[in-house]
Structure formats: C-alpha cells, structure tokens
N, C-alpha and C positions, 0 to 999 in steps of 0.2 A: 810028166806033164807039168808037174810044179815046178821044179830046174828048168823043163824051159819055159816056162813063163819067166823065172824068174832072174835066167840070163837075157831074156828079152829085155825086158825091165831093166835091166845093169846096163847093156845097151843103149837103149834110148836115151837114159839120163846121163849117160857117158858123151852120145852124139850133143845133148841140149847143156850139157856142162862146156864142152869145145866151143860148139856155138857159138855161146856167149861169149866167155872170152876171147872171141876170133871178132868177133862186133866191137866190144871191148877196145881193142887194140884199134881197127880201124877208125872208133870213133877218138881217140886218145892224141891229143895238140902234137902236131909234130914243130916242135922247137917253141921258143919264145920272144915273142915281141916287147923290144923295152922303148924305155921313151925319154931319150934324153938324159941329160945328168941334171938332178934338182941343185940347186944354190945349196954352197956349206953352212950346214946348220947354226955356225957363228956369224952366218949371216942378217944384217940389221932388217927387219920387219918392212924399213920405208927403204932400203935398197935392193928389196926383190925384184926380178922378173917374172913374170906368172902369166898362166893362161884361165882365165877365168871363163867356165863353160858354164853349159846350161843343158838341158836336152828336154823333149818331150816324146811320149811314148803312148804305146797302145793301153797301155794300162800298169800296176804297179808290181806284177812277178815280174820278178827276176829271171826267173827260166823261160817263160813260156811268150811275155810280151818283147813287143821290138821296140824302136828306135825309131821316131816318124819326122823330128825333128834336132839338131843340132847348132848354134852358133856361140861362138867364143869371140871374147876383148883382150887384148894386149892391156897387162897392168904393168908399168915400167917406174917404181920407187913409187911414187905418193899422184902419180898421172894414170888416168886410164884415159884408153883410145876413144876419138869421138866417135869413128865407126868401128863396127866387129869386122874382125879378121876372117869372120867368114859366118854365114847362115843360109844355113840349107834345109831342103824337106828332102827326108831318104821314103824311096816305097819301103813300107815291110814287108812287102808282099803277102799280104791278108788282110781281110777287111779291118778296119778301124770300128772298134764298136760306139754307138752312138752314146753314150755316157761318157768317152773318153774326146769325141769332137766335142762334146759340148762344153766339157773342161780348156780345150787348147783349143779347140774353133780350125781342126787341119779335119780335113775329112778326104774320104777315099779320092776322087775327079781331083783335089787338089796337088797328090804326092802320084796320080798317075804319070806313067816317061819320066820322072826324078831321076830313075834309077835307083837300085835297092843299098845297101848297107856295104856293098864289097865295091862299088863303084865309086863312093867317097871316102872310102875306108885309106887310102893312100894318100889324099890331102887331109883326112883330120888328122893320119897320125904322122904329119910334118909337123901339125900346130902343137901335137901332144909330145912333141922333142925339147919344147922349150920346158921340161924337166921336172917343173910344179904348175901344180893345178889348183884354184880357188874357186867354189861352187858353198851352193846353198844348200845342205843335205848330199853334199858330194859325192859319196860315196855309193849313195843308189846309182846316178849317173855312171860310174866308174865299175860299177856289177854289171848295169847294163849294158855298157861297151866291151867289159869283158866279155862278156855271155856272145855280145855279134859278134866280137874276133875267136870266138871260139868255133863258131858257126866255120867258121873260114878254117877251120882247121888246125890255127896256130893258140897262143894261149898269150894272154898280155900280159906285161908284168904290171902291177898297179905303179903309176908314178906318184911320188911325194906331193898331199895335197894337202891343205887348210880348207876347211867348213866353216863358212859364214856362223852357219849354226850352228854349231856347239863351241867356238868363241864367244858366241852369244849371253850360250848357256852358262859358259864359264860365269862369263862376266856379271849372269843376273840370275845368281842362283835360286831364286824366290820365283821366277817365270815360268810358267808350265809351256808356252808357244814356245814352236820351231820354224810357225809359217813366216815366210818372206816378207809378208805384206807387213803385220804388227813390228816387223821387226826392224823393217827400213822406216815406219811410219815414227818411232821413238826420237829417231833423228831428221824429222821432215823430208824424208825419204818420198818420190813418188813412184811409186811404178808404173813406167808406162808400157801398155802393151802386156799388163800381168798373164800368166801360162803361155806366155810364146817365150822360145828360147831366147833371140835377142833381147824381149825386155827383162826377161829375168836375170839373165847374164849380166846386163848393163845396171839393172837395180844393185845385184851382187858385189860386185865392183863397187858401188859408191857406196854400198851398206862396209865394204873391207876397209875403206881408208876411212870409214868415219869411227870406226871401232880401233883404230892404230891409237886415235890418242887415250883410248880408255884401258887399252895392254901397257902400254908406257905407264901409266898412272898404278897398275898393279905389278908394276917390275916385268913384264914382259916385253921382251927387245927382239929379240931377235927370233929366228927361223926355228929353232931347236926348242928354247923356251915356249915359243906357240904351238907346237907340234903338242907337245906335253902336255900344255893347260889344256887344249881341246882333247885329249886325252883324258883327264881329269873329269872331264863334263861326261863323258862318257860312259865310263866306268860308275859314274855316279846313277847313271839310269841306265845300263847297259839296253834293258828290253824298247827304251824308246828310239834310239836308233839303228837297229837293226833290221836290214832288208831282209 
C-alpha cells in the first residue's frame, strides 16, 4: 500500500514537473526584436540622432501594469521636433485604476477602440530603429515596452539610451530629485501638459539640450562618455533607480 502510494506520488510530481516545463517553453520569446543601430559611441552629444519617448501606464510594476499611453520627438543635433512623431493611447485591455487616471487624466471611455498594445506595436517599433533613445527615468519606459513585446511572444532587445535623469544626477550630486518637473524647472523649463506623454517627452527634450552645455563643461562630449557618467550616477544609488 505504501509503494503504491508512493509510486503514485512519483507520478504525479513527475506529470506537474513536465507540466511546467511544457508551459515554460511555450511561454518562452521566440526570437528577438532589435531596434536599429544606435550612433558610434565617438559620437559628439550635439550630433546625435535620437528618439526621445515618454509613456504612461496603469501603474508602476513592471510585470503586471500596461502601457496606456505612448508619444515620441525627433531630437536631430541640438534641434528637437516642434511636433511628436507620434502620440497615441494604447487599450490595456483592463480597467485603469482610478489612482493612476488621476495621475495622467487617461481613463477607461478614453483608450476604448484605440486598440491594444500589439496594434501599435509595428509603428512604435519603426520609431524605435532610429537606434537611441532619450527619456526621463528611461528605463522604466523601456521594461515596460519590453514586458508588452514579450506579451507578443517575442523578446526586445533594449536599445542604447540616455536618462535625462541620472545625467541630471550626474551633474548635481548633492540633489536627492529625479522628478521631471524640479528638474526642467532649474533651467526655466515648463512643462506643459505634465503626466501625459507628449508633454513629457517634449519637456525631456528641452530638459537634454539644455544639460549639453553643462556635460561639455565636465568634459563630457560625446555618446560613449555620456553613457558612462549616467552610469556613474547610478551605481552611486544603485536602489534609487531600479524598477
């Protein structure tokens, strides 16, 4: 009776051992999406090309919130676009919780018939070829995009990007902010339109060229040296930027 209990039992967790792994597998990116080739990192800071993004979301996980809104500016050297290259509301397909409309002002009736995440997922990632990316806290944005193309099955590769803020950080090691607002407000920055992705995107942008002259001023020129000093900032608080 005990043996076969206890082939039973080997059984089962043999059937719930396969299982999973057999989930495993299907859940697992099949191939990977890249994005363009970024500028050679001897490249000068005021002769970049970039896409400066933004995005707003259900909330601030990683894993479990979506994507509700998305718009990006053409930065071309020391010029950013007067309009965005694009801004859109994606459905998440789940409600919006009312703490998070109340932050970005998008709410359910507004992102209904948008279309979900995999219906614009083909035009953001034309704008995501142009290779580098500039955002404000960037890299949440860029988990979160991963996390939707993962949804889709495939797996993105992150493209080379500059953080408003931790150049920021770099540059004013004595500041404990990361927000947008105090941080464009240093250089009579306004934000218009603060928590929607266009205005923040377009804040971002004017917050990146008005920071160019203060990398110059610490020896930083170019694409590679910037990558590095917002490196530096990071490592210095590793727990504060971390999604």
């Amino acid at each position: 009776m005990i043996l076969a209990l206890e082939r039973e039992i080997g059984i089962r967790t043999t059937r719930l051992t396969l299982a999973g792994r057999f989930w495993r597998v299907l859940r697992r990116p099949n191939g990977t999406v890249r994005c363009g080739r970024a500028p050679g990192l001897q490249t000068p800071l005021d002769m970049l090309s970039a896409l400066v993004l933004d995005t707003e979301t259900t909330g601030l996980n990683v894993r479990s919130d979506r994507i509700v809104s998305a718009a990006g500016y053409l930065l071309a050297g020391t010029e950013l676009a007067a309009e965005p290259l694009f801004d859109i509301l994606i459905d998440p397909q789940r409600p919006i919780p009312p703490v998070s409309s109340a932050f970005h002002g998008i709410f359910d009736d507004m992102v209904a018939g948008q279309g979900g995440f995999a219906a614009h997922w083909p035009d953001l990632h034309r704008h995501l070829e142009l290779g580098l990316i500039v955002g404000h806290q960037i890299y949440f944005d860029l988990a979160m995009l991963g996390r939707e193309v993962r949804r889709l099955g495939t797996k993105l590769q992150p493209p080379v990007a500059l953080d408003t803020a931790l150049l920021y950080a770099a540059l004013h090691p004595g500041h404990r902010h990361k927000d947008l607002t105090p941080c464009c407000a240093e250089f009579g920055i306004d934000v218009v339109g603060r928590h929607t992705a266009r205005g923040d995107a377009e804040a971002t942008g004017r917050l990146f060229l008005a920071l160019l002259p203060l990398l110059k001023a610490h020896g930083i020129h170019t694409l590679g040296e910037a990558l590095a000093f917002e490196r530096a900032a990071f490592l210095q608080h590793p727990r504060r930027w971390r999604w």
